[in-house]
PDB file of N, CA, C and O in Angstrom:
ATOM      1  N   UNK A   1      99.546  -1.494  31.775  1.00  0.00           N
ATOM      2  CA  UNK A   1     100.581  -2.490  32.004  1.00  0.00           C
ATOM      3  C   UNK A   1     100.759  -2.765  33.496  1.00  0.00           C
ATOM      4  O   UNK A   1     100.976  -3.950  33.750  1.00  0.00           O
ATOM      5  N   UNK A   2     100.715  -1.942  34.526  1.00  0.00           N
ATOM      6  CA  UNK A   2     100.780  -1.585  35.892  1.00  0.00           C
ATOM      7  C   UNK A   2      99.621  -1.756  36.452  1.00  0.00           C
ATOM      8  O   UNK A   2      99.809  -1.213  37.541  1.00  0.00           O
ATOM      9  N   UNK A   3      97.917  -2.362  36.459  1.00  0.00           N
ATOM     10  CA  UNK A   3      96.995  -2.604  36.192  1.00  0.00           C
ATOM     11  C   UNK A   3      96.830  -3.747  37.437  1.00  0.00           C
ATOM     12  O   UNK A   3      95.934  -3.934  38.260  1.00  0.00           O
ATOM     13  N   UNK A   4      98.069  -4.389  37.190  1.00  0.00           N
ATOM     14  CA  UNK A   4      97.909  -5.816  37.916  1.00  0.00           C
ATOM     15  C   UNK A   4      98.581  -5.234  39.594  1.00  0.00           C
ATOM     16  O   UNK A   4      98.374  -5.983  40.549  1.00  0.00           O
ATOM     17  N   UNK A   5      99.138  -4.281  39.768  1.00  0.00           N
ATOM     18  CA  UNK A   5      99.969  -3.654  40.993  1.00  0.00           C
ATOM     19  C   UNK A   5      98.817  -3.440  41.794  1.00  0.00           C
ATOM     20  O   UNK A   5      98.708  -4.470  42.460  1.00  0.00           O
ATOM     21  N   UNK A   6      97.993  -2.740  42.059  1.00  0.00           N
ATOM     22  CA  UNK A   6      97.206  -2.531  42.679  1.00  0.00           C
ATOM     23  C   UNK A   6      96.243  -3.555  42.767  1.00  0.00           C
ATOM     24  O   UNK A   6      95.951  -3.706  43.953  1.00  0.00           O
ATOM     25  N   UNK A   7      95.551  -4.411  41.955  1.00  0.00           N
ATOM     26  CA  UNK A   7      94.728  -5.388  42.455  1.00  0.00           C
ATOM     27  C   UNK A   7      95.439  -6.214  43.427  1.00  0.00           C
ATOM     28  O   UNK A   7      95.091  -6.501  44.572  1.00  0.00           O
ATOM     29  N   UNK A   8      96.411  -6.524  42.836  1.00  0.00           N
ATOM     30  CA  UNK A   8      97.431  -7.873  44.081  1.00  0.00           C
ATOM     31  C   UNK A   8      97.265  -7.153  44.955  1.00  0.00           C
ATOM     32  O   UNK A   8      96.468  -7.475  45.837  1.00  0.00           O
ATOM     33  N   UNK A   9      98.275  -5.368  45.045  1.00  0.00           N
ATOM     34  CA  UNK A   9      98.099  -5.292  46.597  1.00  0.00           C
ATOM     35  C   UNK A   9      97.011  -4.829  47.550  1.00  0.00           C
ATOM     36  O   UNK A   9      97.263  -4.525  48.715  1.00  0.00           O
ATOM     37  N   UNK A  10      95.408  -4.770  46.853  1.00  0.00           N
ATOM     38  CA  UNK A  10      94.280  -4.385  47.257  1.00  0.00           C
ATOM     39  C   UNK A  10      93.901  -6.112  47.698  1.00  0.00           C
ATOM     40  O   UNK A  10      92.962  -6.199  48.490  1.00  0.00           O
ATOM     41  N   UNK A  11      94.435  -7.239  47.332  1.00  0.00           N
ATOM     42  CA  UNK A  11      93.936  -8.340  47.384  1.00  0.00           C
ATOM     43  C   UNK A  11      94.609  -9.095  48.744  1.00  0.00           C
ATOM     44  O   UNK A  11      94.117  -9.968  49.459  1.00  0.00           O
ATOM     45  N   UNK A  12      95.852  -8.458  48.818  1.00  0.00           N
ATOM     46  CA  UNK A  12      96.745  -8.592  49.712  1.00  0.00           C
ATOM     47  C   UNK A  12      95.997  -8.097  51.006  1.00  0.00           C
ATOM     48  O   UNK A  12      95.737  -8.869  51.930  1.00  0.00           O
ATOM     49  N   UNK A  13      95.594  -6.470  51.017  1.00  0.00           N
ATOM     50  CA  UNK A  13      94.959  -6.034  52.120  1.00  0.00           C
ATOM     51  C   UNK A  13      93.895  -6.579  52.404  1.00  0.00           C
ATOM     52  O   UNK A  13      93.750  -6.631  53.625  1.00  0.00           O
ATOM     53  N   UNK A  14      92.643  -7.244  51.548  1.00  0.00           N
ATOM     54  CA  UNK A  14      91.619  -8.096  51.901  1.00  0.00           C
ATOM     55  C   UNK A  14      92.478  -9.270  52.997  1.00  0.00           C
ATOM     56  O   UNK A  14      92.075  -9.279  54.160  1.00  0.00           O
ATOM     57  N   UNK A  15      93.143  -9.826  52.783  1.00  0.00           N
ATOM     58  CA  UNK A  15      93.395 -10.827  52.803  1.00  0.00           C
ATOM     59  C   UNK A  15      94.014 -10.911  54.220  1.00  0.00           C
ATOM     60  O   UNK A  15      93.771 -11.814  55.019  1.00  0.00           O
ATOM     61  N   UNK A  16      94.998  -9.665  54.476  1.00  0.00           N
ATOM     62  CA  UNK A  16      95.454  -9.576  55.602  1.00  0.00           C
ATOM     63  C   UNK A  16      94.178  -8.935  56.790  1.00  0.00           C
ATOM     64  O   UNK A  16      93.949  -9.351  57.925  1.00  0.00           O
ATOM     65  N   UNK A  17      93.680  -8.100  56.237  1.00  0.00           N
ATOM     66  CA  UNK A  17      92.448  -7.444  56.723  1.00  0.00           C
ATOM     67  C   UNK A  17      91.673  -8.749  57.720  1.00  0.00           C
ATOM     68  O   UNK A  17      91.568  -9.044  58.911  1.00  0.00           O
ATOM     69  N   UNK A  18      91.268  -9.232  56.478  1.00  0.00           N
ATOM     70  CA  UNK A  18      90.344 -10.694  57.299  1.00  0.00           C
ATOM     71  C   UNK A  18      91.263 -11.552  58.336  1.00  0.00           C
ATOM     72  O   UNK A  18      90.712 -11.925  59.372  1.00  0.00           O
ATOM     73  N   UNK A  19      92.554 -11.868  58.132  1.00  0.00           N
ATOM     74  CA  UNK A  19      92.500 -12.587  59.234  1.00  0.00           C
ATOM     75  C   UNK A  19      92.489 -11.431  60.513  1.00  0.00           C
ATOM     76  O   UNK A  19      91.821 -11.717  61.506  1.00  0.00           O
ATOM     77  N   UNK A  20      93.283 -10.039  60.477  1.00  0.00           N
ATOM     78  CA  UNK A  20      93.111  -9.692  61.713  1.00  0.00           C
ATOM     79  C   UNK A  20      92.064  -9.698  62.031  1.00  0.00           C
ATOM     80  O   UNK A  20      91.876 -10.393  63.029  1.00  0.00           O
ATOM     81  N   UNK A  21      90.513  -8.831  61.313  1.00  0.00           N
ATOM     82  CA  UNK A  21      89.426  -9.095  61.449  1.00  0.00           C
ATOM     83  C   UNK A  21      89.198 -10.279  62.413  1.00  0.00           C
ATOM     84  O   UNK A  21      88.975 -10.215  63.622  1.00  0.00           O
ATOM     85  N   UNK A  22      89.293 -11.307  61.678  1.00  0.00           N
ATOM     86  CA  UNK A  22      88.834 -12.824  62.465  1.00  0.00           C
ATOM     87  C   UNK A  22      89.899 -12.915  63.874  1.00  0.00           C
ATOM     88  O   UNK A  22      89.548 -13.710  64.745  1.00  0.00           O
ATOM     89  N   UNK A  23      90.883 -12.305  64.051  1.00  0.00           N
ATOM     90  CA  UNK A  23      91.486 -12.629  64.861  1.00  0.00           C
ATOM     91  C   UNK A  23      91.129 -11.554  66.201  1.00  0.00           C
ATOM     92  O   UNK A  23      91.178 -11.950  67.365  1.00  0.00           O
ATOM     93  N   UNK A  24      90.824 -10.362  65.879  1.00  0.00           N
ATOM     94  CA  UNK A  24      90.227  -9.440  66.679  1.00  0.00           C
ATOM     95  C   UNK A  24      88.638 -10.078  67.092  1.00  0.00           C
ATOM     96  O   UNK A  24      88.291  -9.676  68.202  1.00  0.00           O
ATOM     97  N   UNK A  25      87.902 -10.732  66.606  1.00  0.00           N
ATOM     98  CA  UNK A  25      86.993 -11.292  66.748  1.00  0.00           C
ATOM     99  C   UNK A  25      86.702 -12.361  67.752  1.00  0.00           C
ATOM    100  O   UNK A  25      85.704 -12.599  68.433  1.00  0.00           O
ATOM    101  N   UNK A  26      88.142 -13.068  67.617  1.00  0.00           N
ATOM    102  CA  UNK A  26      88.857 -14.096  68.818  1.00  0.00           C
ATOM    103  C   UNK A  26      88.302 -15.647  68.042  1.00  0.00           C
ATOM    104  O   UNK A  26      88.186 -16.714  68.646  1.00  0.00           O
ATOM    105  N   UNK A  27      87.954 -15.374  66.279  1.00  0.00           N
ATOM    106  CA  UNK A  27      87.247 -16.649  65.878  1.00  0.00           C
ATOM    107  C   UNK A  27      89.050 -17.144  65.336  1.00  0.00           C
ATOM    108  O   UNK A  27      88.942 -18.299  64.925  1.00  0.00           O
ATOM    109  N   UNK A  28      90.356 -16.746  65.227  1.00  0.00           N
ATOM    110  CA  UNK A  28      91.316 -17.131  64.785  1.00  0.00           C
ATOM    111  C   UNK A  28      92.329 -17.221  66.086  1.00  0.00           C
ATOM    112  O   UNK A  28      93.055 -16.228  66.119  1.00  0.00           O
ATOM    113  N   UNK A  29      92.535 -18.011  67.007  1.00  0.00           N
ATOM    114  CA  UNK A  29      93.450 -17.811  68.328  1.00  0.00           C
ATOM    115  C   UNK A  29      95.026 -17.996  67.922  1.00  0.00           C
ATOM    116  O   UNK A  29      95.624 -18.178  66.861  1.00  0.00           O
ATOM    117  N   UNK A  30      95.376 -17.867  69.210  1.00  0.00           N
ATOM    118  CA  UNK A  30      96.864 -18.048  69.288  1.00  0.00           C
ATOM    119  C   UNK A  30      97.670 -17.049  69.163  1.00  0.00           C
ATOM    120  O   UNK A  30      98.768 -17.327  69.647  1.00  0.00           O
ATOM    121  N   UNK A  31      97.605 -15.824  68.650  1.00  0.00           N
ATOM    122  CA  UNK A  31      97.746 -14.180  69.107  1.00  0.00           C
ATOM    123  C   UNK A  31      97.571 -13.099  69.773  1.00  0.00           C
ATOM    124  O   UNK A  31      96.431 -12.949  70.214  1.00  0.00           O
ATOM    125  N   UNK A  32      98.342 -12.273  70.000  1.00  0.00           N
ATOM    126  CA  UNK A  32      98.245 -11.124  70.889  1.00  0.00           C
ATOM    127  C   UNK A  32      96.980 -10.468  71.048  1.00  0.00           C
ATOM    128  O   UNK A  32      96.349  -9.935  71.961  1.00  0.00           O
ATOM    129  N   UNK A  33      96.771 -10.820  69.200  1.00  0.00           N
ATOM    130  CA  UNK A  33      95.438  -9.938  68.370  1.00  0.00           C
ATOM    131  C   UNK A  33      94.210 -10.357  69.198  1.00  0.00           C
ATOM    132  O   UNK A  33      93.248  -9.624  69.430  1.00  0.00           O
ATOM    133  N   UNK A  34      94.371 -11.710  69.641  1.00  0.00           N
ATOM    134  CA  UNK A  34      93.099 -12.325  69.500  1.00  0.00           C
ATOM    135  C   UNK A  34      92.288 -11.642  71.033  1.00  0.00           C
ATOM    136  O   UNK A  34      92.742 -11.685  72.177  1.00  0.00           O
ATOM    137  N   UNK A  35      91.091 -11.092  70.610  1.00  0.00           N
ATOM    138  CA  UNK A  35      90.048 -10.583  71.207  1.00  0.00           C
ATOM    139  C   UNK A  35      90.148  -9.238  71.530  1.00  0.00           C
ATOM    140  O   UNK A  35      89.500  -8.617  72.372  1.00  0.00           O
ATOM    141  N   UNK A  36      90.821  -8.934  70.956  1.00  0.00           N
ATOM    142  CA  UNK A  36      91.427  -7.227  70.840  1.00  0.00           C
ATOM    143  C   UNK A  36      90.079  -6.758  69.781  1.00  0.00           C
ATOM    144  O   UNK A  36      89.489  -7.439  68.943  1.00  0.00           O
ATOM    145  N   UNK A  37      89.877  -5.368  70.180  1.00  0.00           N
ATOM    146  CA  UNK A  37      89.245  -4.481  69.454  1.00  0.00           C
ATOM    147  C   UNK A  37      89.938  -3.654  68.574  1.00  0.00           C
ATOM    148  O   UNK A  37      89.592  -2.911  67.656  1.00  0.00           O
ATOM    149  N   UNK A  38      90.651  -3.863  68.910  1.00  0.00           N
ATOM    150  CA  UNK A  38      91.582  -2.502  68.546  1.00  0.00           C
ATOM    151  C   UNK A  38      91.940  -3.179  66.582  1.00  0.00           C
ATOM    152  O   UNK A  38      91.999  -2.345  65.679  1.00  0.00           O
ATOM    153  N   UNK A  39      92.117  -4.628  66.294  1.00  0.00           N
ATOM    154  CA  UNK A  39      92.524  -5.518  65.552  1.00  0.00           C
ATOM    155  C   UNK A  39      91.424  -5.519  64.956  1.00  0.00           C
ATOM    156  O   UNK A  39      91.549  -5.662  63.739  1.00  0.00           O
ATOM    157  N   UNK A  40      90.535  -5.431  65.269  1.00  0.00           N
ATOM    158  CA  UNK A  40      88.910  -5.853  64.484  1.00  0.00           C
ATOM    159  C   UNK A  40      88.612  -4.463  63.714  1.00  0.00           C
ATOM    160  O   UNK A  40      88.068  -4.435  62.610  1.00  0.00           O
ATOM    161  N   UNK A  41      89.128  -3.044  64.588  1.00  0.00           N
ATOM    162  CA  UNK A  41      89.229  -2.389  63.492  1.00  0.00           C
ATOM    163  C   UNK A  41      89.659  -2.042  62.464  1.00  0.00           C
ATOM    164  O   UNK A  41      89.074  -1.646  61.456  1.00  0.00           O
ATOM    165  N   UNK A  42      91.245  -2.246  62.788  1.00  0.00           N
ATOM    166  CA  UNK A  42      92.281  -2.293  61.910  1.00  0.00           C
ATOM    167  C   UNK A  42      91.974  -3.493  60.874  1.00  0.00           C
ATOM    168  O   UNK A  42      92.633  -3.259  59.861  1.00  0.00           O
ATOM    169  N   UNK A  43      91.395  -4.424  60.758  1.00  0.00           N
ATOM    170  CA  UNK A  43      91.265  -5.162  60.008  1.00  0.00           C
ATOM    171  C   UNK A  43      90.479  -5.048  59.078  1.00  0.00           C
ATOM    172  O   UNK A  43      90.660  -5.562  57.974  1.00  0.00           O
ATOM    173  N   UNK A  44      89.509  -4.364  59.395  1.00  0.00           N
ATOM    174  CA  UNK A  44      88.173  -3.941  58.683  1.00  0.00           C
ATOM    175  C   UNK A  44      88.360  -2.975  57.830  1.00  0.00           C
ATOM    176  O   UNK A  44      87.966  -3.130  56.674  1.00  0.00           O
ATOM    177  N   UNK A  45      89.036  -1.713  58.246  1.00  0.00           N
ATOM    178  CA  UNK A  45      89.817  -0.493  57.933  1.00  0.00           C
ATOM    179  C   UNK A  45      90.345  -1.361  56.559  1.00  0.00           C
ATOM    180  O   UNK A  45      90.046  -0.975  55.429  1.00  0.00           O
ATOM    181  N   UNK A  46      90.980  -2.303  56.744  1.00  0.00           N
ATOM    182  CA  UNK A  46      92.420  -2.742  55.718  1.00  0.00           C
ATOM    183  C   UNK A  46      91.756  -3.498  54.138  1.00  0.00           C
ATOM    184  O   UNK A  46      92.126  -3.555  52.966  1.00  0.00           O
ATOM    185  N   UNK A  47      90.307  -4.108  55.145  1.00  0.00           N
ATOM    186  CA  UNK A  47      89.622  -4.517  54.116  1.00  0.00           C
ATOM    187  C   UNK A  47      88.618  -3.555  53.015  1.00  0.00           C
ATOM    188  O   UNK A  47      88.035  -3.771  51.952  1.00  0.00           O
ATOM    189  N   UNK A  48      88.760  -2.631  53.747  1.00  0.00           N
ATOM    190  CA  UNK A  48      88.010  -1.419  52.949  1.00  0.00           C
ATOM    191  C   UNK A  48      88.757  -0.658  51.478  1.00  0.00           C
ATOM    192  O   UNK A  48      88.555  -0.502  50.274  1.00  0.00           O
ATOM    193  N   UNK A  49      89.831  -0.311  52.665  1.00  0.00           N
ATOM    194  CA  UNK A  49      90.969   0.205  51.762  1.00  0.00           C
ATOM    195  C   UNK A  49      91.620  -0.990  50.762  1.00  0.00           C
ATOM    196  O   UNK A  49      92.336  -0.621  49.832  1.00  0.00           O
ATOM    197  N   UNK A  50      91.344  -2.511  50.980  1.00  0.00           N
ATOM    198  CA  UNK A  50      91.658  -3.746  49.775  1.00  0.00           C
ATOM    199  C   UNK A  50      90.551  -3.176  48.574  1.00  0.00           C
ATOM    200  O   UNK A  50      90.959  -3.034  47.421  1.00  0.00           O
ATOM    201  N   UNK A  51      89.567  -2.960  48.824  1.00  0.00           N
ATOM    202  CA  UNK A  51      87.882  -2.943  48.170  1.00  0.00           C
ATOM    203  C   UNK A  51      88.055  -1.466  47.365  1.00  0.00           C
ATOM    204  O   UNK A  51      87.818  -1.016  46.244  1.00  0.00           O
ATOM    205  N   UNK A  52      88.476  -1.116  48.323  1.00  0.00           N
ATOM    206  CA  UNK A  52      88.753   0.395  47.305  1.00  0.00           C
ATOM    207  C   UNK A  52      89.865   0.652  46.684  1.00  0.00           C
ATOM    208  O   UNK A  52      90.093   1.835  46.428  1.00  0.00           O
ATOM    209  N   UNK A  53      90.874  -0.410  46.267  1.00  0.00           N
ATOM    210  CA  UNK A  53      92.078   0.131  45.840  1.00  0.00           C
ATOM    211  C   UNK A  53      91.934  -1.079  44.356  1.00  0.00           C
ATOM    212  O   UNK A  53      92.471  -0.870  43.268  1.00  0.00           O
ATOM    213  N   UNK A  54      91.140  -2.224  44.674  1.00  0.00           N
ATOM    214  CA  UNK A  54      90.570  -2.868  43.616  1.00  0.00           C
ATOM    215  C   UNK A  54      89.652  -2.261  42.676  1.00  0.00           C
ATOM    216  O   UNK A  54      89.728  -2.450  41.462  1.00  0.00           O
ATOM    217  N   UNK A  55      88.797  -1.542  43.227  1.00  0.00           N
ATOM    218  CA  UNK A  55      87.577  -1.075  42.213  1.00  0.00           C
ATOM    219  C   UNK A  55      88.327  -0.053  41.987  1.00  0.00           C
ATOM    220  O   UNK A  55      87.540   0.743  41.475  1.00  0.00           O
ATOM    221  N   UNK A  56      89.589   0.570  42.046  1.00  0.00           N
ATOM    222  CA  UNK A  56      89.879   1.740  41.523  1.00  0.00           C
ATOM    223  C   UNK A  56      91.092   1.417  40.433  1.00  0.00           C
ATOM    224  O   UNK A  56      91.519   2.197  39.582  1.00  0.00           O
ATOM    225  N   UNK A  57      91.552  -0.003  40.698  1.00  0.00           N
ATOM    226  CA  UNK A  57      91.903  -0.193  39.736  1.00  0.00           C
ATOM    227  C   UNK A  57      91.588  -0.743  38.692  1.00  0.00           C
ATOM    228  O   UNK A  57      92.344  -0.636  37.725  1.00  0.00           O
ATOM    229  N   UNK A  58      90.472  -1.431  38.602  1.00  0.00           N
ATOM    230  CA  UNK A  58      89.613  -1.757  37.393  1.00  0.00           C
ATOM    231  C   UNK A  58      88.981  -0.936  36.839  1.00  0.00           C
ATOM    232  O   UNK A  58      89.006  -1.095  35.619  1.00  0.00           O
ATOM    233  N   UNK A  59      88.306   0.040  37.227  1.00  0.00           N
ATOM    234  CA  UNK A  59      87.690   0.980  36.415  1.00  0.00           C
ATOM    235  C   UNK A  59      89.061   2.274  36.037  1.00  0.00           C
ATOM    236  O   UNK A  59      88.712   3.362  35.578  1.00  0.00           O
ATOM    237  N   UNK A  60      90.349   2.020  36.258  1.00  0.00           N
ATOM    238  CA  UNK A  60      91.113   3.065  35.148  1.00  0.00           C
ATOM    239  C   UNK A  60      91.302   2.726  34.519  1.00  0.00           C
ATOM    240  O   UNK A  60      91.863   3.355  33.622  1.00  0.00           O
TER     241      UNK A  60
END
């Protein structure tokens, strides 16, 4: 029943993930973020943990 909790918020972290990603990258401007390293990891990090909190909720 609870099934759908974790995909949204694994979809959520993709989602936020990529723009810092793109924004640490400096391909999204107009932020603090933008051309920061520090953001490109954290973003990547966020998209991992989206990827893994999805496939862990489909296969229970």
């Amino acid at each position: 029943m609870r099934k759908w909790l974790p995909i949204v918020l694994g979809a959520l972290l993709i989602l936020v993930g990529g723009v810092w990603t793109g924004q640490g990258l400096g391909y999204i401007t107009g932020s603090f973020m933008t051309g920061e390293r520090l953001w490109t990891s954290i973003g990547l990090v966020c998209v991992a943990a989206g990827l893994v909190l999805i496939v862990w909720a489909v296969r229970r």
